[in-house]
C-alpha positions in Angstrom: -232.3 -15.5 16.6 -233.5 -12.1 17.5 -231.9 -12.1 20.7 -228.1 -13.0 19.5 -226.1 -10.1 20.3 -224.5 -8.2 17.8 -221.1 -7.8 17.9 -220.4 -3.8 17.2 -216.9 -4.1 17.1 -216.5 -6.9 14.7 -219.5 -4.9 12.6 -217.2 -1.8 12.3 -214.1 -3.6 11.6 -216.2 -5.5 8.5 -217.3 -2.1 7.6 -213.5 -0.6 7.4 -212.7 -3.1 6.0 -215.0 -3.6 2.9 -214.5 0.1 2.4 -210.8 -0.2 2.3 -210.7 -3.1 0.3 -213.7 -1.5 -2.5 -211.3 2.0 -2.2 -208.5 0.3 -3.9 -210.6 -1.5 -6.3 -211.3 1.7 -7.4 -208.0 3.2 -7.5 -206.6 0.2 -9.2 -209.7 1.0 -11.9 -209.1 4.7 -12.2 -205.7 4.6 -12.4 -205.1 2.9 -15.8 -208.4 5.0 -17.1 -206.6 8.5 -16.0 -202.7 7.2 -17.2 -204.5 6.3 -20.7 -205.1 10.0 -21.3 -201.5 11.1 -21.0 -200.0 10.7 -25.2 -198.4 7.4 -25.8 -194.2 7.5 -26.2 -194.8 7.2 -29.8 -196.6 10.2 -29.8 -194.3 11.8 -27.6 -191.4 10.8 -29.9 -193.5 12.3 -32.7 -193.6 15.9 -31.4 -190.2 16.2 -30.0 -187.4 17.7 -31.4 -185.3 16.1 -34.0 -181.3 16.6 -33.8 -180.0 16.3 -38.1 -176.9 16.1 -39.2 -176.0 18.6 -42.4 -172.1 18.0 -42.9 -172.8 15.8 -45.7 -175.4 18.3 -47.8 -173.3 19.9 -50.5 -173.8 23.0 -51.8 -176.9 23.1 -54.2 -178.2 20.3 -52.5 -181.9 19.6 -50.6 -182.4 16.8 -47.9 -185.8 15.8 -46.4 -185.6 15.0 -43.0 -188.8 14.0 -40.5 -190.8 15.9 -37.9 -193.8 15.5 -36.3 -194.3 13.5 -39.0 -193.9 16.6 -41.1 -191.1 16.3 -44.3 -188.7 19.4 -43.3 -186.6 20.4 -46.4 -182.9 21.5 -45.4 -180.9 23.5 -48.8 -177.6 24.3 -48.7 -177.7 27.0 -50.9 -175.0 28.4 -53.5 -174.0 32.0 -53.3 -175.8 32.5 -56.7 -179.0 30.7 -55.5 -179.0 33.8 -52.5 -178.2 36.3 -55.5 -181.3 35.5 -57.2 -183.2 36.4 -53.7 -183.6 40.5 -54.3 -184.8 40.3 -58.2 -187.7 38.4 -57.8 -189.3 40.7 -55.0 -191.9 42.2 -57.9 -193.1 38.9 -58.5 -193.4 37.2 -54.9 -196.7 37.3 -52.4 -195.1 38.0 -49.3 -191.3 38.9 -50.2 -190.6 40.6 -46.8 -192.5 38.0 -45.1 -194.7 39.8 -43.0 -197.2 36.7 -41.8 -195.8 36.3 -38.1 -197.4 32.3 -38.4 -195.0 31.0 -41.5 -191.9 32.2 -39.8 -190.2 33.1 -36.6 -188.6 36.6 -36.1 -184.9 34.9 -36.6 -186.6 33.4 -40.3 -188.4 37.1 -41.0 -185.7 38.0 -43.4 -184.9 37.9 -47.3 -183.2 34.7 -47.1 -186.0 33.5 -44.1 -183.3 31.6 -42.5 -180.4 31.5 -39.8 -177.8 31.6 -41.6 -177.9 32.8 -45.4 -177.2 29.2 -46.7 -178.9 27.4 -45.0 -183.1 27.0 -45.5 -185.0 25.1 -43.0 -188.7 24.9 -43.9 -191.7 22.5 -43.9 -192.1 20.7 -47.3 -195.5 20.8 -48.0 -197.3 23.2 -50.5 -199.6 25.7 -48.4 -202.4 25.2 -50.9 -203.4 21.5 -50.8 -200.3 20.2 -48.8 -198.6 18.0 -51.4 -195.1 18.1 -51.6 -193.2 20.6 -54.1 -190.3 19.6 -56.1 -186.8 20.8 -55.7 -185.9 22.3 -58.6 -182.5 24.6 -58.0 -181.3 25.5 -61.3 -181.3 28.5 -62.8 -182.9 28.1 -66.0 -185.9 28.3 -68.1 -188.2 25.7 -66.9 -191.9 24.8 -68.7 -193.5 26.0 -65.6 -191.3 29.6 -65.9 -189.3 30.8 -68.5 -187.3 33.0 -65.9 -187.3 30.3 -63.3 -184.1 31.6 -60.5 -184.1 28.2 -58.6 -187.1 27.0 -55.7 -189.6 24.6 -55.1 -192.4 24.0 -57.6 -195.6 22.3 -57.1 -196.7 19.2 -59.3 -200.5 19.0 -57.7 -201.5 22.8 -59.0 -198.4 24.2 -60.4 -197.6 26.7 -57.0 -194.3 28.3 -57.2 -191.8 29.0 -54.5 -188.3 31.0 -54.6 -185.0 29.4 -53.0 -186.4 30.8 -50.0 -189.8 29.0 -49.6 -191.5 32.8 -50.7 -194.6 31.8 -52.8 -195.1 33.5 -56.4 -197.9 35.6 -57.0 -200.8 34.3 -59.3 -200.6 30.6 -57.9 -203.0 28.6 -55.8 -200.9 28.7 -52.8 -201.6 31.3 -50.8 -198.3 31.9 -48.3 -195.0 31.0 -48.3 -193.4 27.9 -46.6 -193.3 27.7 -43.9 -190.2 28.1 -40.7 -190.3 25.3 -38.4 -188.2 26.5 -35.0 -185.0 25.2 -35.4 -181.3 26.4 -34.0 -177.6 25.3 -34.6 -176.5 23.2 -32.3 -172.6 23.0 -33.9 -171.9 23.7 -37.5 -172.6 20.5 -38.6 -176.1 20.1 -36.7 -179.4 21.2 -36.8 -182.1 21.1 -34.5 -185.8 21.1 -35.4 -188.4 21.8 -33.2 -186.3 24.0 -30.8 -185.7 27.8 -31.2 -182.3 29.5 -30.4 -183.6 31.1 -27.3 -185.1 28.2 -25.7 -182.2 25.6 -26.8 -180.1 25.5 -23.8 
């Protein structure tokens, strides 16, 4: 036995070719590990943007829509909703709204929107995060005897104007805020996209 000749060739081939074979067991292994950190289709579905229809909002009128599993509020406002806009600055938080983070540049004016009529903002209160009502009218409510139309919270009684702008002297502590969003037609809306990146 110790004088069989060892067969170097056939040694090296055996050698190549365990190290081939163990290299793609180990790719084949890696492979699925390394593709499992990449998000899921559902979760990319969940952050992309999301393409709404608003020809069938009339005026007055306030439809939820989902993003990133967020509820987006979308108001077609009246012409007197906006006219209620410039008397309530003495009694809003942020009326000019200065806080770059609740609104884009396009959003950063009195009616914090695109287009005048239109109000595109995330529907959650920015104290706790439960949802505020929709309560457009322009008429005393129990909550506010001079109440000029907005959003009102149920969880902690937070006030917003038709513009998302939060009252002063409520828990919440900034105004609703802007998602990015842009026209794509008159009749659509896209959230998640702003006008200078939608192309």
């Amino acid at each position: 036995m110790a004088n069989e000749v060892v067969d170097q060739g056939r040694r090296r081939f055996l050698t190549a070719t365990t190290a081939v074979v163990g290299g793609v067991g180990v790719v084949a292994a890696v492979v699925p590990f390394i593709k499992s950190w990449e998000p899921s289709a559902r979760a990319k579905a969940a952050g992309a943007p999301v393409t709404v229809d608003i020809s069938a909002i009339e005026a007055g009128q306030k439809v939820t829509f989902a993003w990133r599993s967020l509820p987006v509020f979308v108001v077609n406002r009246t012409k007197e909703q906006l006219a209620q806009l410039q008397g309530l600055e003495p009694r809003l938080l942020d009326p000019k709204s200065t806080d770059p983070d609740q609104q884009p540049k396009y959003a950063q004016n009195e009616a914090r929107s695109i287009k005048p009529e239109w109000l595109v903002v995330i529907g959650l209160c920015t104290h706790l995060g439960c949802v505020p009502d929709f309560v457009p009218d322009i008429k005393p409510e129990p909550f506010d005897a001079n109440w000029k139309g907005g959003f009102y919270c149920p969880c902690h009684k937070s006030r917003y104007d038709i513009a998302g702008r939060v009252f002063s002297g409520v828990p919440a502590p900034k105004n609703l805020p802007v998602p990015p969003y842009h026209f794509v037609d008159d009749t659509h809306i896209q959230i998640g996209v702003d006008p200078q990146e939608a192309g």
